[in-house]
N, C-alpha and C positions, 0 to 999 in steps of 0.2 A: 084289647087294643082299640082305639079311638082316632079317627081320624079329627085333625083341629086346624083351626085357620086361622093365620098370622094378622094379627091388628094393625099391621103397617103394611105386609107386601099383600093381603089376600090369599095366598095361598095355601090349600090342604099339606098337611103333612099326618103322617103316621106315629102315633107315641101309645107306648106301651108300658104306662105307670106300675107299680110294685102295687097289689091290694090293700084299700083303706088309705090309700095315699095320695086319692088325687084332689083334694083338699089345697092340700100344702106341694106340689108339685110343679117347677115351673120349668118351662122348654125352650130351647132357644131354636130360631129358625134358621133352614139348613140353608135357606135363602140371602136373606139380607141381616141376620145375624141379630135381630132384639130376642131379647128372653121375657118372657109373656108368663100368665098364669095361666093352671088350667083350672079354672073354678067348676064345681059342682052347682052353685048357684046359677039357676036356669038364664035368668037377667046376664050375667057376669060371664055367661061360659062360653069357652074357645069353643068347646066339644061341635063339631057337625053331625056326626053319627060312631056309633058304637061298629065297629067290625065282627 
């Protein structure tokens, strides 16, 4: 499980990708409603911390 932070509102959220999938994975927020990736690319990545 990873917690990730929305590129519009800021906010943490909780997503818990399928394994090998969080590549091609993308979430939408439970807040203000954009769907975002979640990149594994360090530069690129939503991820804040792993749970």
């Amino acid at each position: 499980m990873f917690l990730v932070k929305c590129p519009r509102c800021g906010k943490n959220q909780k997503c818990q990708p399928k394994p090998g999938l969080v590549t091609t994975k993308s979430k939408r927020c439970v807040y203000c409603g954009r769907t975002f990736k979640i990149h594994s690319n360090l530069e690129k990545s939503r991820i804040v911390r792993k749970l």
